[in-house]
RODO-2510 file (C-alpha; in nm, 4 decimals, decimal comma):
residues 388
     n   res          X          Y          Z
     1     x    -1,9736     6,0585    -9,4859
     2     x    -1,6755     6,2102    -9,5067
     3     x    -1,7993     6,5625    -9,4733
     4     x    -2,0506     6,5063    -9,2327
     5     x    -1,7070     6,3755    -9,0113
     6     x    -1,5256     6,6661    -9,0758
     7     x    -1,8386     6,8655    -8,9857
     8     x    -1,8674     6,6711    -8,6483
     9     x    -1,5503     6,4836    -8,6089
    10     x    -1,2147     6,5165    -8,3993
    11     x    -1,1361     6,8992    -8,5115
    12     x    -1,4446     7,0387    -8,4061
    13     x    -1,4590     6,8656    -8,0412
    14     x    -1,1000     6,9695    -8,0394
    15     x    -1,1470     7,3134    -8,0931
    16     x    -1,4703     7,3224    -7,8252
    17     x    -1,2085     7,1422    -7,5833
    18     x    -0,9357     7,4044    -7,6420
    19     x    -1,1572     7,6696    -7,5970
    20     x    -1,2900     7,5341    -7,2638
    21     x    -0,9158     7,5151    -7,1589
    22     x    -0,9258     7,1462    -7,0899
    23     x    -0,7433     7,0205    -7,3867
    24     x    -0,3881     7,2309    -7,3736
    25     x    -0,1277     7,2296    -7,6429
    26     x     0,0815     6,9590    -7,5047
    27     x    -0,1842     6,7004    -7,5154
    28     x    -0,3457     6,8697    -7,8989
    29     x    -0,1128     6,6274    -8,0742
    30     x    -0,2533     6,2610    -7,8603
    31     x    -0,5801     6,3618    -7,8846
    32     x    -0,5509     6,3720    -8,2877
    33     x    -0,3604     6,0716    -8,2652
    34     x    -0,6425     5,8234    -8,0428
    35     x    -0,9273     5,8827    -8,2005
    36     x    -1,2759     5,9013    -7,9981
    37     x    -1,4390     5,6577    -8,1980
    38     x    -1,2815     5,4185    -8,1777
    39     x    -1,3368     5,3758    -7,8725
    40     x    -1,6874     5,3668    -7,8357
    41     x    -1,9141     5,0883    -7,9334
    42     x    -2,1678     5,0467    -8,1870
    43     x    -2,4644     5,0867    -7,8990
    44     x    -2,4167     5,3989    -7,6801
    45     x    -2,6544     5,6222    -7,4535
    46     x    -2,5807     5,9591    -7,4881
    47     x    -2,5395     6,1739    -7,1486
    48     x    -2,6503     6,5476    -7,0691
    49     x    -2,2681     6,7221    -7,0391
    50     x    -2,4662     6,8806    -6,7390
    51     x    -2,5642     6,6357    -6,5339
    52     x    -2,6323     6,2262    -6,5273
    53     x    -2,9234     6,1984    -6,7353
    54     x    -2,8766     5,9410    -7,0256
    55     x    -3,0431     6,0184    -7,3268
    56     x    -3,1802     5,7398    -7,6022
    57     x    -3,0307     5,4334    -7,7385
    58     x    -2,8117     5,5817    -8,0759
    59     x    -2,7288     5,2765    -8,2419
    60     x    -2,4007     5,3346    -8,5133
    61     x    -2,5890     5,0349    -8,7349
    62     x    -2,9213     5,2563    -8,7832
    63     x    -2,8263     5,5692    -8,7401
    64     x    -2,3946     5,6673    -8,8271
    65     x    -2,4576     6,0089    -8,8667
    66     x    -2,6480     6,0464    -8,5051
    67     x    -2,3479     5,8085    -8,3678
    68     x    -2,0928     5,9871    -8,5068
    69     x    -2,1874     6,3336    -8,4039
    70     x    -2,2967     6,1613    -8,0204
    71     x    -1,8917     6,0330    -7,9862
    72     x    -1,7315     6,3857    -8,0952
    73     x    -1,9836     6,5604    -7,8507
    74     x    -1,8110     6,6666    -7,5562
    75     x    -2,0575     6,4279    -7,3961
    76     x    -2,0468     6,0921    -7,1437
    77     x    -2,1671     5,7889    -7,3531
    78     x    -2,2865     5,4827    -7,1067
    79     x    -2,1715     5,1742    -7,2687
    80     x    -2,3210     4,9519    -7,0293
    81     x    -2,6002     4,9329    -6,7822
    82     x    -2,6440     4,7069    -6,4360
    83     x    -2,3315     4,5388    -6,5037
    84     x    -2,4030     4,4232    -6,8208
    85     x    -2,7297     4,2088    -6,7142
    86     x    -2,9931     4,4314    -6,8929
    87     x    -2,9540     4,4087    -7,3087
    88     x    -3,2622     4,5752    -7,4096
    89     x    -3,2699     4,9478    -7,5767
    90     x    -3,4270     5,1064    -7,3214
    91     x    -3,2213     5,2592    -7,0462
    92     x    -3,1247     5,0197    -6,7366
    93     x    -3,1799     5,0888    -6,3968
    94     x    -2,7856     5,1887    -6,3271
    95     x    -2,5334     5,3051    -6,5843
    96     x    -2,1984     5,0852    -6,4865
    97     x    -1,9722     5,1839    -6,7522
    98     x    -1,8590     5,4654    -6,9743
    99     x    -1,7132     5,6523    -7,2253
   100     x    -1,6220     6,0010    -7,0150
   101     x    -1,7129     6,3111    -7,0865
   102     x    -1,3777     6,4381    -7,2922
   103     x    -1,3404     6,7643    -7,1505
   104     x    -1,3438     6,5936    -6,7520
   105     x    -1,0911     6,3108    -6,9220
   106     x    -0,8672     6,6056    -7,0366
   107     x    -0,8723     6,7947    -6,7744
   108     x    -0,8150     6,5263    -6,5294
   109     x    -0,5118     6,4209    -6,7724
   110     x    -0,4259     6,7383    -6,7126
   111     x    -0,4250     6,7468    -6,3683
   112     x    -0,2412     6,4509    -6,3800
   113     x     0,0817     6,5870    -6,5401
   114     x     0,1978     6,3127    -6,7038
   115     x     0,5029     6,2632    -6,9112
   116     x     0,7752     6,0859    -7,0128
   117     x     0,9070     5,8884    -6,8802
   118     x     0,6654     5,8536    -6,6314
   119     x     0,4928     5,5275    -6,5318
   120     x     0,0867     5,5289    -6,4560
   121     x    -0,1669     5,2741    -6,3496
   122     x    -0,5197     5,3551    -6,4514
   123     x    -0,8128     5,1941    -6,2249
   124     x    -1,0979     5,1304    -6,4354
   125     x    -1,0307     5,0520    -6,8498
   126     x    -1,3989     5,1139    -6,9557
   127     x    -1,3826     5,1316    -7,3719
   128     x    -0,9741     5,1534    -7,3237
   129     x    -0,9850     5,5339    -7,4715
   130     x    -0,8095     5,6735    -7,1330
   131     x    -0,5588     5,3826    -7,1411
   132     x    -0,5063     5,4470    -7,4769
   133     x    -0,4724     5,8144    -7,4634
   134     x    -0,1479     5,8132    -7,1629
   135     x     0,0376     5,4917    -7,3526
   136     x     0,0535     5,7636    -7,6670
   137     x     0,1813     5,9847    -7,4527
   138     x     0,3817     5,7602    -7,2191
   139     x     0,4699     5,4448    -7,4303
   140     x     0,1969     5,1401    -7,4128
   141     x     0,5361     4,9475    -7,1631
   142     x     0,4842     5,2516    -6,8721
   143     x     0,0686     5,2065    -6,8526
   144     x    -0,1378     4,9655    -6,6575
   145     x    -0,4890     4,9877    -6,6719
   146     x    -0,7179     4,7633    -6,4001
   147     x    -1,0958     4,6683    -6,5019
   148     x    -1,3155     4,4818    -6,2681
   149     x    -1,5428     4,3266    -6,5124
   150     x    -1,3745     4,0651    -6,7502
   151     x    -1,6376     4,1813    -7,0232
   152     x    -1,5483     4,5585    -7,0500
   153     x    -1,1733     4,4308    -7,0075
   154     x    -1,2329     4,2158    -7,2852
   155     x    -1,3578     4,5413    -7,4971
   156     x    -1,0716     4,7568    -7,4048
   157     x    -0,8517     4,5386    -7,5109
   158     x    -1,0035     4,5112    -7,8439
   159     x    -1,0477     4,8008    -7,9521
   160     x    -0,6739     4,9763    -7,7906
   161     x    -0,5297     4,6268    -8,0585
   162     x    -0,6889     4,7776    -8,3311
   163     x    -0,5424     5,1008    -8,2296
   164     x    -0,1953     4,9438    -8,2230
   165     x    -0,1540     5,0023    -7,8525
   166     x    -0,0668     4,7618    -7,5961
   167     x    -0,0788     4,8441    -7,2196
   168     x    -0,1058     4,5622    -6,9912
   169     x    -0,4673     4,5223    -6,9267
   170     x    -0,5169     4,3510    -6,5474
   171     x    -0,9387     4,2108    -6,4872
   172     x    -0,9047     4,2623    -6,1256
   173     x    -0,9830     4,4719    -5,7606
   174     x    -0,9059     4,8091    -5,8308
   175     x    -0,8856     4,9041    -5,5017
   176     x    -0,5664     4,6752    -5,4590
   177     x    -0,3911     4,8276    -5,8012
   178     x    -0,1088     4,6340    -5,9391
   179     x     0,1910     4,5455    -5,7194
   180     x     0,3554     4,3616    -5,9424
   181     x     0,4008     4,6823    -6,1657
   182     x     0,4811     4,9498    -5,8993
   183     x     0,5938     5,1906    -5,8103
   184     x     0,4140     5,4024    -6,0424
   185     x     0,4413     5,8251    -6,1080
   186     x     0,1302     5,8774    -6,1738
   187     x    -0,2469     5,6638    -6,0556
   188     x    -0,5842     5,7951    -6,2187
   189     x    -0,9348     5,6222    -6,1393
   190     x    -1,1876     5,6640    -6,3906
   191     x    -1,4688     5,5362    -6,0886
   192     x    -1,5970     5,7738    -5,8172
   193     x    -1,4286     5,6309    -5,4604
   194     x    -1,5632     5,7431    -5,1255
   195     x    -1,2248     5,6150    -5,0004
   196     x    -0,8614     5,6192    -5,1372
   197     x    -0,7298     5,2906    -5,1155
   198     x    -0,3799     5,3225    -4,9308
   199     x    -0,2289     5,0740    -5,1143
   200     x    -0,2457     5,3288    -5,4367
   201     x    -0,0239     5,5290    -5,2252
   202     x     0,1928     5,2495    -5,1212
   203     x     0,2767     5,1700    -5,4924
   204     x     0,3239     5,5671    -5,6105
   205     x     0,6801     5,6838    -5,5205
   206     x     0,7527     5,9993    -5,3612
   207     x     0,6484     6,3124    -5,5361
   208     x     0,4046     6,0979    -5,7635
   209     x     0,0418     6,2607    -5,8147
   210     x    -0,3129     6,0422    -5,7507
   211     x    -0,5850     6,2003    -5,9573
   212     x    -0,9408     6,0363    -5,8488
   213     x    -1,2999     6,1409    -5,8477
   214     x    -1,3714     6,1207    -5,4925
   215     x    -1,7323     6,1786    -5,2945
   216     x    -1,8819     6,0723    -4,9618
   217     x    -2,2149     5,9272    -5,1445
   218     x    -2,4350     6,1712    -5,0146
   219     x    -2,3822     6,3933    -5,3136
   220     x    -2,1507     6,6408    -5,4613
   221     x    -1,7694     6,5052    -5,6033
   222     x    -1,4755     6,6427    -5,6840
   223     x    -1,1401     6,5624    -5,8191
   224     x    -0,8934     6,5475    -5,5673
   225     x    -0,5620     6,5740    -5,6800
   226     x    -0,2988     6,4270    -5,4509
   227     x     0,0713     6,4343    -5,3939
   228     x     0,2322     6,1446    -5,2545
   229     x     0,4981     6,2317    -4,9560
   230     x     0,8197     6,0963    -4,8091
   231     x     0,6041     6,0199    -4,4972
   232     x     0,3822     5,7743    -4,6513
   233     x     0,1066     6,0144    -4,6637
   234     x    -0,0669     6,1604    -5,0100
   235     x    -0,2227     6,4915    -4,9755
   236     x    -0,4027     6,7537    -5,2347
   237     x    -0,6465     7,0389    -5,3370
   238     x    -0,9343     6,9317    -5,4766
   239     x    -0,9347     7,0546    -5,8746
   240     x    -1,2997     7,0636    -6,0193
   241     x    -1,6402     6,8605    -5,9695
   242     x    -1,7168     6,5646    -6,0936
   243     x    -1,9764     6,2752    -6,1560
   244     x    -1,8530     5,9184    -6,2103
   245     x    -1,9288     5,5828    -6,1896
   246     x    -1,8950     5,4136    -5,8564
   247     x    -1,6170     5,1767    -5,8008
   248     x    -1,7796     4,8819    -5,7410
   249     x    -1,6363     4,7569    -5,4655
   250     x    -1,7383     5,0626    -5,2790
   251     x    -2,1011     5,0788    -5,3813
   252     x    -2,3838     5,1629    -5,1124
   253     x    -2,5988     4,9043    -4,9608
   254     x    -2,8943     5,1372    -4,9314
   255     x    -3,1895     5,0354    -4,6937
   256     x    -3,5265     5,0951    -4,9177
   257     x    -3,7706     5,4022    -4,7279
   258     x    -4,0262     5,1326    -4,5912
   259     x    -3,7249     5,0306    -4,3630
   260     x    -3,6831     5,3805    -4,1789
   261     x    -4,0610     5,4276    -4,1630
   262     x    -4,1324     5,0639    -4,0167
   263     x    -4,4843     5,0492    -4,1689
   264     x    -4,5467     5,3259    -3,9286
   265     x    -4,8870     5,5897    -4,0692
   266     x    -4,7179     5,9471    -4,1237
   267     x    -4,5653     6,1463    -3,9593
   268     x    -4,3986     5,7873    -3,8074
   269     x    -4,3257     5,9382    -3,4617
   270     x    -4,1260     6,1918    -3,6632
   271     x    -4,1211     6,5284    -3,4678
   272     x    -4,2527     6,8310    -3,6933
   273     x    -4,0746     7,1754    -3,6929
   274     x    -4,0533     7,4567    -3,9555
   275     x    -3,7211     7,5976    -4,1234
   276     x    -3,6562     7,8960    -4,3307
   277     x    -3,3699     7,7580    -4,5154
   278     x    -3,5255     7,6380    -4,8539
   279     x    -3,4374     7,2949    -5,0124
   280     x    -3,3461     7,4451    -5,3365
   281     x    -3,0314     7,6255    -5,1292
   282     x    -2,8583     7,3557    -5,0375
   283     x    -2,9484     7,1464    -5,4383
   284     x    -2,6325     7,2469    -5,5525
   285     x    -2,2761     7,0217    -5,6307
   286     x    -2,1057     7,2397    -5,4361
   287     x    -2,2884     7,3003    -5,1568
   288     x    -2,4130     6,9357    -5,1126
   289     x    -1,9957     6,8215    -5,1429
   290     x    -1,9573     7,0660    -4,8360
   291     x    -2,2705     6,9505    -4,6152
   292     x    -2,1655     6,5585    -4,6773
   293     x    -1,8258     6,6269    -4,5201
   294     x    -1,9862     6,7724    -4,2017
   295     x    -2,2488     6,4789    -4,2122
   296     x    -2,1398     6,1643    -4,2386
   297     x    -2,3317     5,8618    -4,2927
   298     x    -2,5853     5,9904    -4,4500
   299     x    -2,8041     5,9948    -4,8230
   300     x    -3,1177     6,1334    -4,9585
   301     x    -3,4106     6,1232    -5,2121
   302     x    -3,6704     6,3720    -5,3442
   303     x    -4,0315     6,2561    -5,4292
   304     x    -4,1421     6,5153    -5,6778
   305     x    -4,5063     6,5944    -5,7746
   306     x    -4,6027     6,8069    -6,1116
   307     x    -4,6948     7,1232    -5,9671
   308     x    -4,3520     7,1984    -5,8359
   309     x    -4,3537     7,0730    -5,5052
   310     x    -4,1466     6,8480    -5,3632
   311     x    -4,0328     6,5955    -5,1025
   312     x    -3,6594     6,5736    -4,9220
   313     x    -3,6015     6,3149    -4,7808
   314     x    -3,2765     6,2094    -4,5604
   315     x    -3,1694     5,8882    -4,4043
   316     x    -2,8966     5,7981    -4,2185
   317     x    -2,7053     5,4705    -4,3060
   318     x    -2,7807     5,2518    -4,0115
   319     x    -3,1806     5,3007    -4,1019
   320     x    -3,2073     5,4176    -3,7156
   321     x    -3,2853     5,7891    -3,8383
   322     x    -3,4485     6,0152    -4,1371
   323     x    -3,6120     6,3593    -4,2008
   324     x    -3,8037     6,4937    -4,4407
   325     x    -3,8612     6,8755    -4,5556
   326     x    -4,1442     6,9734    -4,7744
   327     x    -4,0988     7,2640    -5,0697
   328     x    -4,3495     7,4163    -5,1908
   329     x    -4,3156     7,7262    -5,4852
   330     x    -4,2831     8,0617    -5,3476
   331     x    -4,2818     7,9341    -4,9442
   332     x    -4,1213     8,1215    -4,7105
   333     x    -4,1333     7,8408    -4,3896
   334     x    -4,0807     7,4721    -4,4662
   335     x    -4,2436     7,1597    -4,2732
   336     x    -3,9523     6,9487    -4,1046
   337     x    -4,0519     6,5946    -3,9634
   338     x    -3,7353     6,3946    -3,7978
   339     x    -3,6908     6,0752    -3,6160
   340     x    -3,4848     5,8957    -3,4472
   341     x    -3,1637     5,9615    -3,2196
   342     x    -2,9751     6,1811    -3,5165
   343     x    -3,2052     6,4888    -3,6121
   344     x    -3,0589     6,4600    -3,9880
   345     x    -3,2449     6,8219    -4,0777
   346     x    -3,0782     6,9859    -3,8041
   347     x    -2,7253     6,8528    -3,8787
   348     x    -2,7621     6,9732    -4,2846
   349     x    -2,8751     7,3078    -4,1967
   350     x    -2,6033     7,3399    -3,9545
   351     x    -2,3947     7,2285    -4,1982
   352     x    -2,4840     7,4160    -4,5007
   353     x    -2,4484     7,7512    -4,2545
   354     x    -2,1066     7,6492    -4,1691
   355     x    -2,0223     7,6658    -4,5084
   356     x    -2,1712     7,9940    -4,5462
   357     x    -1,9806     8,1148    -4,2845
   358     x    -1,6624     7,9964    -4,4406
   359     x    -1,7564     8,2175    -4,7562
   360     x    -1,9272     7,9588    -4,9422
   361     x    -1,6020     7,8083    -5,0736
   362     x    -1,5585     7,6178    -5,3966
   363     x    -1,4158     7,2666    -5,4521
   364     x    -1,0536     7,4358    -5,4940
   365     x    -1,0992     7,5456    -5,1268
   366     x    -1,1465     7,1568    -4,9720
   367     x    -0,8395     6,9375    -4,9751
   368     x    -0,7777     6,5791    -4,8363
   369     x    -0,5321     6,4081    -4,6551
   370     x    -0,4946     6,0352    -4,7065
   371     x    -0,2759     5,8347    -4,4825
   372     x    -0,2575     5,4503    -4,3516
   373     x    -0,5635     5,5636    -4,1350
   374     x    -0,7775     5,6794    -4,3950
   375     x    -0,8858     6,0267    -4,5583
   376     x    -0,9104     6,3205    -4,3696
   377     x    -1,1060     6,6380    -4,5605
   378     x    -0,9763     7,0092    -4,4522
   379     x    -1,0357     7,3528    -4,5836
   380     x    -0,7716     7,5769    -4,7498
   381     x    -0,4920     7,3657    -4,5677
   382     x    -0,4349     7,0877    -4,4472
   383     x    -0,3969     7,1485    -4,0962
   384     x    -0,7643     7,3056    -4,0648
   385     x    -0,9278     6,9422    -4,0862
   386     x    -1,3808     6,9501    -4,0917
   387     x    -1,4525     6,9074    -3,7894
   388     x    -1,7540     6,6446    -3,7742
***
């Protein structure tokens, strides 16, 4: 066993990590110091490092060496599904907590900054392995971590004891963070928001840095990495894309498809048109983080058949409109149905050429603005807000 670690272990995720950049030389030392593994439980779903699909149940009791070389994978391992109701070894409907991939954990670490003698609240423990990796670094006394669910709190806790770390560990709201303990330098989430909660701003001081995964729900998510001003406001570039967890507090209430259609036979009163913009333009992270800025409200499906072709479909949130566009292979024109007073197509092509017309700008480009009003997006500064 002890070869087969070596083989798989903490050096050689290390050395893919320093090679990717994420893991720098100031943080080489913590991340030899908190292992991976033990952090992870004995039943974990592996991820795809490129995307959100979660491979088989690897169980450490029945297979060690597939566990082992799953946790020093620069990988996401789910460690629970549908908030912890489904036990089975099949995969759940929703993955609700993780192990994160290690290069995004570095590298948001890393965007972070943080050092002593800095003070940091986490929101969201998960396995405890973030929490565990800034007390190292900070002292357990200048880290609070916040978990929802008293389970996974329960689990953290755990296994940063047996690490011989103790930072206080709240089961609470994240979205209200931890008065008590302010102000803090330095707030991370480990859970996608769609909204910064002010009072994370209230309880950083002046010059501290917010680093959260932060998305609109209708697809695409970045890091945004915010400083905290004199003026009450917190404002940032966005770093790098990302694909977390919901906070859960701030999950969608999606209406199902039978509610926009209203039982109605196709088209549904939807009006037909024809585009030349494809649906496999405006697939990627990027380009759907830039359309859901300029289209609020808004989320989509695809219904895919096995000869390639595919259905789009788009729905606004108040179930009052949708549209659909039809790919098929090697098409030139695509069928457009909409209904209802917001012609969704329309508003995501309009979109998607805006951004072209900006230069089809990455996530470093967008920046947002967070004040006691809410968050404001912008391109390249933060006096050119997106226009809705």
């Amino acid at each position: 066993m002890t070869a087969r670690k070596e083989e798989v272990g903490p050096s050689g995720l290390a050395s893919a990590l320093v090679a990717s950049g994420a893991l720098t030389s100031d943080w080489l030392p913590t991340f030899k110091a908190v292992p991976r593994d033990m952090f992870v439980p004995a039943r974990i779903w592996p991820g795809i490092a490129a995307g959100t699909r979660q491979n088989a149940l690897v169980d450490r009791d029945t297979d060690p060496d597939g566990w082992l070389t799953a946790v020093y994978s620069d990988i996401p391992l789910t460690t629970q599904w549908d908030d912890g109701k489904h036990t089975g070894d099949d995969v759940g409907r929703v993955p609700t907590s993780s192990n994160s991939q290690p290069r995004m954990v570095f590298g948001m670490l890393g965007d972070l900054d943080a050092r002593k003698p800095h003070k940091a609240m986490e929101i969201g423990a998960g396995t405890g392995w973030n929490a565990a990796l800034m007390s190292f670094r900070l002292g357990s006394e200048n880290v609070v971590s916040i978990e929802y669910d008293p389970e996974v709190a329960k689990g953290a806790i755990s296994n940063l004891r047996d690490a011989g770390l103790s930072p206080l560990v709240i089961v609470g709201d994240g979205r209200l963070g931890y008065a008590e303990g302010a102000p803090y330098d330095r707030v991370i989430a480990t859970c996608s928001i769609g909204e910064v909660p002010y009072a994370w701003v209230e309880q950083t001081v002046a010059g501290g840095i917010i680093v959260a995964p932060w998305g609109t729900g209708y697809g695409g998510e970045a890091i945004a990495r915010l400083v905290v001003g004199e003026d009450g406001t917190a404002s940032g570039h966005f770093t790098r894309s990302s694909a977390f967890m919901r906070l859960r507090q701030q999950r969608a209430d999606r209406a199902q498809h039978d509610a926009y259609l209203k039982g109605r036979e196709w088209p549904a009163n939807g009006v037909k048109s024809t585009t030349t913009l494809s649906p496999a333009d405006i697939d990627g992270w990027v380009e759907q983080f830039a359309i859901s800025l300029r289209v609020p409200g808004t989320f989509w499906s695809v219904e895919r058949d096995d000869d390639g072709s595919y259905v789009v479909w788009f729905y606004s949130d108040d179930t009052q409109s949708w549209a659909s566009i039809d790919y098929e292979p090697g098409a030139s024109e695509y069928l457009v149905v909409q209904s209802g007073p917001r012609r969704l197509w329309d508003e995501t092509e309009a979109a998607y050429r805006w951004w072209e017309e900006q230069g089809s700008p990455d996530f470093d480009r967008f920046g947002l603005t967070v004040d006691s009003n809410g968050d404001h997006a912008w391109l390249d500064t933060s006096d050119n807000l997106i226009q809705l």
